[in-house]
C-alpha positions as CSV (number, residue, x, y, z in Angstrom):
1,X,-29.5,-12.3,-11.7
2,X,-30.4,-9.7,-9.0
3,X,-33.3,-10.8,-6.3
4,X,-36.3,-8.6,-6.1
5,X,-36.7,-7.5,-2.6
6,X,-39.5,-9.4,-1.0
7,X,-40.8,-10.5,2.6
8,X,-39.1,-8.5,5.7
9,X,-36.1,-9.8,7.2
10,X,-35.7,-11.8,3.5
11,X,-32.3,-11.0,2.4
12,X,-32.1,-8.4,-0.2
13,X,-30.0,-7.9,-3.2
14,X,-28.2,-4.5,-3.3
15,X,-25.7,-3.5,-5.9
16,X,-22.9,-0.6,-5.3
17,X,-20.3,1.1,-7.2
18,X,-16.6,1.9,-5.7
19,X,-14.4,4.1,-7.1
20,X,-11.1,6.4,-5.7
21,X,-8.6,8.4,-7.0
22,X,-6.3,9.0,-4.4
23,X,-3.9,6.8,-2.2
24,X,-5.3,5.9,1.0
25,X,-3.4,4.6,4.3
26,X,-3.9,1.0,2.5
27,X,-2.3,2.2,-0.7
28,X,-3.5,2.9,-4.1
29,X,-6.5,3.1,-5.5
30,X,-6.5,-0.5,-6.7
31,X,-5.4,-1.8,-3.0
32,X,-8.0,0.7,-1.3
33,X,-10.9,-0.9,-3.0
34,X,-9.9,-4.6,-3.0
35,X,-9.6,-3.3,1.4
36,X,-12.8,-1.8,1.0
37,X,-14.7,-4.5,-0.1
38,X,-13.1,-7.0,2.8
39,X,-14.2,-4.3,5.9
40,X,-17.7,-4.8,4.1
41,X,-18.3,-8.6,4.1
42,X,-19.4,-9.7,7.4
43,X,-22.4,-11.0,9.3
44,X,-25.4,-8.9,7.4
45,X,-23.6,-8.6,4.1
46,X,-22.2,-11.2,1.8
47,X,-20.9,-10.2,-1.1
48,X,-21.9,-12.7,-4.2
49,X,-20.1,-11.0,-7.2
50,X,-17.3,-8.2,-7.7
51,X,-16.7,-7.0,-11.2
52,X,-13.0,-6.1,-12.4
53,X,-11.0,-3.0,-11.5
54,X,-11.4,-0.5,-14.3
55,X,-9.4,2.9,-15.1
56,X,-11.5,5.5,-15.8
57,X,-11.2,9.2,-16.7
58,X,-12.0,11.7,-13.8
59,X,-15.4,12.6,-13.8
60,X,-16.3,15.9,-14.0
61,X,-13.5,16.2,-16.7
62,X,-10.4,17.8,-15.4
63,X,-11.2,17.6,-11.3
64,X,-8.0,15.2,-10.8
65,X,-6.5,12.0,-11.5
66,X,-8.0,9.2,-13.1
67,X,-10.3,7.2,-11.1
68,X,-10.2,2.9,-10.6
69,X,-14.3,1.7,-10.2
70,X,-16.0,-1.2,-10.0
71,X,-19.3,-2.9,-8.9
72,X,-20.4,-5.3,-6.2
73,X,-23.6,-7.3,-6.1
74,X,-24.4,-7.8,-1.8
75,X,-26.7,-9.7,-0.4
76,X,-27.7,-8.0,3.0
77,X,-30.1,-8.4,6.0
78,X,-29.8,-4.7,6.3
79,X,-32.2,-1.9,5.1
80,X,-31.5,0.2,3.0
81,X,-30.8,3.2,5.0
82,X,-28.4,0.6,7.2
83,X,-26.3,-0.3,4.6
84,X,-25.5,3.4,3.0
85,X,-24.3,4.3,7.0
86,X,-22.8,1.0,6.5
87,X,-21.0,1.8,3.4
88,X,-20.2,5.8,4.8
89,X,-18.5,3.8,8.0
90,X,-15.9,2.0,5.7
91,X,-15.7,5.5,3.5
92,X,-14.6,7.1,6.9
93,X,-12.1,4.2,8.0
94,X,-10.5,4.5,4.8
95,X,-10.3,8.4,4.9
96,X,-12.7,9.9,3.0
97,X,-13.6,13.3,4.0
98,X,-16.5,14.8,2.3
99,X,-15.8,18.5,1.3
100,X,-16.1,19.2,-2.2
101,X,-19.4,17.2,-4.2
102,X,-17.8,15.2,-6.8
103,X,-14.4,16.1,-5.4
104,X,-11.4,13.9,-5.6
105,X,-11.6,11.1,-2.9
106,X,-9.5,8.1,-1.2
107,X,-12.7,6.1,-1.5
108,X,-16.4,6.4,-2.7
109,X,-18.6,3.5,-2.4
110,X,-22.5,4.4,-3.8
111,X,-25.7,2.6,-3.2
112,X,-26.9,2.2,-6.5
113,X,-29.9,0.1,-6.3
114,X,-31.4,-2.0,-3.0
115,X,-33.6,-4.8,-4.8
116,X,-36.6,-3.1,-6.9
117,X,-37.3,-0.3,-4.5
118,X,-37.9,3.1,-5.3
119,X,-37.0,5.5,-2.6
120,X,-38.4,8.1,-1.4
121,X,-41.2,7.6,-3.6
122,X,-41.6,8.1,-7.3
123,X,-42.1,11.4,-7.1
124,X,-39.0,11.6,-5.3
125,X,-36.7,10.0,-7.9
126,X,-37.9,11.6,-10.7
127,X,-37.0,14.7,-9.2
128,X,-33.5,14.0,-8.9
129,X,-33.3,11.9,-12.0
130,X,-35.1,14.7,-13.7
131,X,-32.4,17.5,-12.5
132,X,-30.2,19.6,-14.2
133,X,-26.2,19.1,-14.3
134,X,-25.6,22.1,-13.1
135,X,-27.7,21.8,-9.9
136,X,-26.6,17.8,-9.8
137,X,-23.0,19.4,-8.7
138,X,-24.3,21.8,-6.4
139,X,-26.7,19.9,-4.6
140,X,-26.8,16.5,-2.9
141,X,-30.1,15.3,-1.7
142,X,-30.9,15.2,2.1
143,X,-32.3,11.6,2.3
144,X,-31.5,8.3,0.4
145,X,-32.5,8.6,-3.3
146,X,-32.8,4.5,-5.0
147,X,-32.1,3.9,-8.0
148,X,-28.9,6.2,-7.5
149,X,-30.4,8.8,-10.3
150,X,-27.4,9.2,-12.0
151,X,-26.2,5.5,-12.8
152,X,-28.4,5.4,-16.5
153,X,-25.6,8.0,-17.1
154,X,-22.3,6.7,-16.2
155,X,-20.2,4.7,-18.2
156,X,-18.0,4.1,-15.2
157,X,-21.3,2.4,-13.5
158,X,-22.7,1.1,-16.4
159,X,-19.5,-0.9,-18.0
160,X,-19.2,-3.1,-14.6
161,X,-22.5,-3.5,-13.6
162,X,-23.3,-5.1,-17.3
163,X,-20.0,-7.3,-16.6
164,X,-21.7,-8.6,-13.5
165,X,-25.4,-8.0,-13.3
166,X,-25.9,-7.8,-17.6
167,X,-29.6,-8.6,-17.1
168,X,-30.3,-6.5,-14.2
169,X,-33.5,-4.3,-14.5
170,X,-33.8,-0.9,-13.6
171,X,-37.0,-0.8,-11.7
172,X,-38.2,3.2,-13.3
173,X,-36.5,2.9,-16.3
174,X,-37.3,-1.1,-17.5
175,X,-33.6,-1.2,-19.0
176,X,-31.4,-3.9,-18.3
177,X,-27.5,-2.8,-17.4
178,X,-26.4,-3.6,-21.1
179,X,-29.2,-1.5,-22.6
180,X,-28.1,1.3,-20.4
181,X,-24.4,0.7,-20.9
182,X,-25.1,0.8,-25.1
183,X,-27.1,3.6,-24.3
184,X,-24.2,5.8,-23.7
185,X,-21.1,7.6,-26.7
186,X,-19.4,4.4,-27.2
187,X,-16.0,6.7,-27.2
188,X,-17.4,7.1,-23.2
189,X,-17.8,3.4,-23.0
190,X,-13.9,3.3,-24.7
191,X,-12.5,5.2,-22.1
192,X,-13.7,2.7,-18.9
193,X,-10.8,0.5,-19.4
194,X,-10.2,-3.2,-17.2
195,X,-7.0,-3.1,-15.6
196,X,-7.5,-6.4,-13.0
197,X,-9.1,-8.0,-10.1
198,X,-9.3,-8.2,-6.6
């Protein structure tokens, strides 16, 4: 189970989500996560649990091949702000280029949630959690959003952050990860499919 964040300098719990759909300079998919999750271990990160490797449709529909995700639970000395330039850094070593929003990609590694904190601010999240799909693929907000506001929606989060963090709590929402992931169309749950492990 997941840490609240607490005291400064107190190692937080943080949980991400990694996905790719295209061969990087390390391989495939698969390879380029399993890589990914190595450059990230170090010092001010230790990572507690990885879930499986799962195949998942492209998301949006029809934007390129399938996608391999999975989820990490870190614990980090870093704040929160640190660890998404953190997480950018091993993007960039692994060759992602950030043109199109929810474009195809060698590797993608979101912040999903940094202990119980809320970022901006409430008002803050609700705006992004509150938007529109069609502006979601337009815009991407300027500064850190926590909770990622999409992750109540995303069977490709949702199936292995329940496999690794099932009683994890979303701090706005008060679901845990397997009330989220039952939540969703179980044929969108069907389609996140485990394929093997780092």
């Amino acid at each position: 189970m997941l840490q609240p964040s607490g005291q400064e300098n107190r190692p937080i719990s943080a949980i991400i989500g990694l996905g790719a759909n295209l061969p990087s300079e390390i391989g495939a998919p698969k390879q380029t996560l399993c890589h990914a999750l190595t450059l990230l271990e170090g010092a001010d990160i230790e990572i507690q649990k990885v879930s499986k490797l799962y195949e998942t449709p492209c998301f949006p529909a029809d934007a390129g091949p399938d996608y391999v995700n999975a989820a990490a639970i870190l614990l980090t000395g870093l704040s929160a702000p640190d660890l998404l330039s953190r997480l950018h850094a091993v993007e960039a070593d692994l060759g992602r280029k950030r043109v199109t929003r929810w474009g195809q990609r060698t590797l993608d590694i979101d912040l999903l949630a940094y202990g119980e904190a809320i970022l901006p601010d409430s008002a803050g999240f609700r705006h992004w959690f509150e938007l529109g799909m069609e502006q979601q693929s337009k815009r991407a907000p300027e500064q850190l959003i926590l909770p990622h506001p999409r992750l109540q929606d995303r069977a490709f989060v949702l199936v292995p952050l329940a496999e690794i963090a099932p009683d994890w709590r979303h701090p706005v929402l008060g679901r845990t990860a397997v009330q989220m992931r039952d939540d969703l169309n179980d044929e969108d749950i069907a389609q996140v499919k485990p394929v093997e492990r780092c």
